[in-house]
N, C-alpha and C positions, 0 to 999 in steps of 0.2 A: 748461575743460569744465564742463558743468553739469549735475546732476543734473535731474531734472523726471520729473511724473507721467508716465505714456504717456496720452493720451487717445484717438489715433487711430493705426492703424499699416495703411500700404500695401503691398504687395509692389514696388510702383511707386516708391514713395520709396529702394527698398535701391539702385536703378541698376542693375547685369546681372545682378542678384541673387547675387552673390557679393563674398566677400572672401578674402583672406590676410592673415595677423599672424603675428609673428615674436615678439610679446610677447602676455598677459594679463595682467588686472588681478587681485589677489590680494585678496579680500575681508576686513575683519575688521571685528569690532564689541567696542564696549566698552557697558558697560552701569552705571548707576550709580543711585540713589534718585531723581535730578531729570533722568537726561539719556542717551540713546541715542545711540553715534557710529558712524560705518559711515565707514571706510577703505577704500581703491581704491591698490593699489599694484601699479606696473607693474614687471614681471617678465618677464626674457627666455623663449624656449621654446628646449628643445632644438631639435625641427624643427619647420618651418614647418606653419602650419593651414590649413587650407582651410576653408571655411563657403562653401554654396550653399542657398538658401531657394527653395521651391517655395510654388505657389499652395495646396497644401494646407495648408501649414503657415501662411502669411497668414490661413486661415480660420479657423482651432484659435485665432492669436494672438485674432483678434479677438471671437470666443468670451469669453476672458479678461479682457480691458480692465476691461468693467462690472465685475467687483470689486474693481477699485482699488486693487489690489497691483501695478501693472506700471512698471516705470521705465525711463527712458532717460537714455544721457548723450548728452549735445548740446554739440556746437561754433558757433558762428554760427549760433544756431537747424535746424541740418539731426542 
């Protein structure tokens, strides 16, 4: 998995616009005089998640973008 800037995001790219996960990724960061690290540690869930994305919300994302705080992880470039 890779991290990478978001530059462009479709509703089109998510596939039937839905997922489930049975894990997330648990965030941390360390911080130090020379160096920022941000950790991704995956974690079971009690129950299962549902995630469904609507075109409104593709709208809002891409509102977003241009300030260049949005990230995505990426497997095989998708």
């Amino acid at each position: 998995m890779e991290i990478k800037k978001l530059s462009k995001y479709s509703i089109d790219s998510l596939g039937d616009y839905s997922y489930t996960s049975r894990f997330k990724y648990q965030v941390s960061k360390t911080i130090d005089e020379n160096e920022l690290s941000i950790t991704l540690k995956k974690v079971p869930l009690e129950k299962e998640y549902n995630k469904s994305y609507t075109t409104d919300q593709s709208d809002r994302y891409n509102l977003l973008l241009p300030m260049g705080y949005s990230f995505g992880a990426y497997e095989d470039d998708n």
